[in-house]
C-alpha positions in Angstrom: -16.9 -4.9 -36.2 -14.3 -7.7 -36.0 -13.1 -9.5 -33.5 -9.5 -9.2 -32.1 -8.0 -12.3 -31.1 -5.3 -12.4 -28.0 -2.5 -15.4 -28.9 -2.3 -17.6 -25.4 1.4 -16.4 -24.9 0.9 -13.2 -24.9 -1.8 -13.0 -22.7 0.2 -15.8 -20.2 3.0 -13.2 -20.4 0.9 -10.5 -19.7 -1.0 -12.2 -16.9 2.6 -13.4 -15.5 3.7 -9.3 -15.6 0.5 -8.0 -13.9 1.3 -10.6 -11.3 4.9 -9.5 -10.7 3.5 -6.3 -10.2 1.1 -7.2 -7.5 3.8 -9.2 -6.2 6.0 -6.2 -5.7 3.7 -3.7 -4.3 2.2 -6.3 -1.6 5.8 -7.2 -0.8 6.7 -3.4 -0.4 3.8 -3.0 1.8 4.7 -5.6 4.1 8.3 -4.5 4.6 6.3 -0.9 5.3 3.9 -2.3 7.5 6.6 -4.7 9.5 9.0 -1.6 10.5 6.3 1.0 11.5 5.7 -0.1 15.0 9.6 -0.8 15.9 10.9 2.2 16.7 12.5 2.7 12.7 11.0 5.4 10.5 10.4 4.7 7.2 10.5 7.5 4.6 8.2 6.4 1.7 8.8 8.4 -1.7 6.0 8.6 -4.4 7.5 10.5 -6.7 10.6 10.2 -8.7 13.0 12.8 -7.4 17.1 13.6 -7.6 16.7 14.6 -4.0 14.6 12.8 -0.8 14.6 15.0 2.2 13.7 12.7 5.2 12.7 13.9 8.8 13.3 10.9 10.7 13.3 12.3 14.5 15.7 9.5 15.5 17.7 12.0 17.1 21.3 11.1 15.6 23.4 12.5 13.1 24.6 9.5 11.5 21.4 6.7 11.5 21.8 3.7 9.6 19.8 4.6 6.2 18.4 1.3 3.2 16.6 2.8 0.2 14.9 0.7 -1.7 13.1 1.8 -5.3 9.5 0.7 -6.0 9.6 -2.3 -6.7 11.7 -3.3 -3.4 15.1 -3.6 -4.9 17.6 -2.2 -2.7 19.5 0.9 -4.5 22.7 3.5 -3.3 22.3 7.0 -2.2 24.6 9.8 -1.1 23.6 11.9 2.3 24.1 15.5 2.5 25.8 16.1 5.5 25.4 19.5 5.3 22.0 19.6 5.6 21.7 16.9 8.0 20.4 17.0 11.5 19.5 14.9 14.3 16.1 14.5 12.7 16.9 14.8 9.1 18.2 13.5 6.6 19.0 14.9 2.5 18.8 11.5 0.5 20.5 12.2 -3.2 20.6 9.6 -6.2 22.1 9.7 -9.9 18.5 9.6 -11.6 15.1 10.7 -10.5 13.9 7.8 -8.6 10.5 6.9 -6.6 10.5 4.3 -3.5 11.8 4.3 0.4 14.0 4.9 2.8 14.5 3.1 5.9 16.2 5.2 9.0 17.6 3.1 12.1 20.5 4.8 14.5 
């Protein structure tokens, strides 16, 4: 059997992308982890979807919402306001997308 050889560039870019990665999940995790205990729900969404429905129990009709995809950039949304209620919320977007939502009123 014969060896493969890895050039040095592609492996540095390689190693440089795995990082980002890490980089993004330990940064989403920390926003997460930071807004828990103050009173804010976070909605966390692990699969792509069109459509996020959020039960937030914040009691208003109109909280202050931040979506974010998964890698912690901050993205738009539409709210249903049909379906809405004082503890939830019908997140839409224009393609399937995974990541959270953060709910303050």
């Amino acid at each position: 059997m014969e060896a493969v050889s890895i050039n040095q560039p592609f492996l540095t870019f390689m190693t440089s992308a795995l990082q980002n990665i890490i980089d993004a999940v330990n940064h989403n995790a920390d926003i997460l982890e930071k807004h828990c205990l103050e009173g804010i729900c976070v909605h966390q969404q692990t699969s792509p979807s069109l459509v996020w429905p959020v039960k937030h129990c914040l009691g208003s009709l109109r909280p202050l919402i931040e979506t974010y995809d998964s890698s912690g950039n901050k993205i738009g949304h539409g709210v249903n306001r049909q379906t809405q209620t004082l503890d939830f919320a019908e997140l839409s977007f224009m393609v399937p997308i995974a990541g959270y939502a953060i709910l303050r009123f």
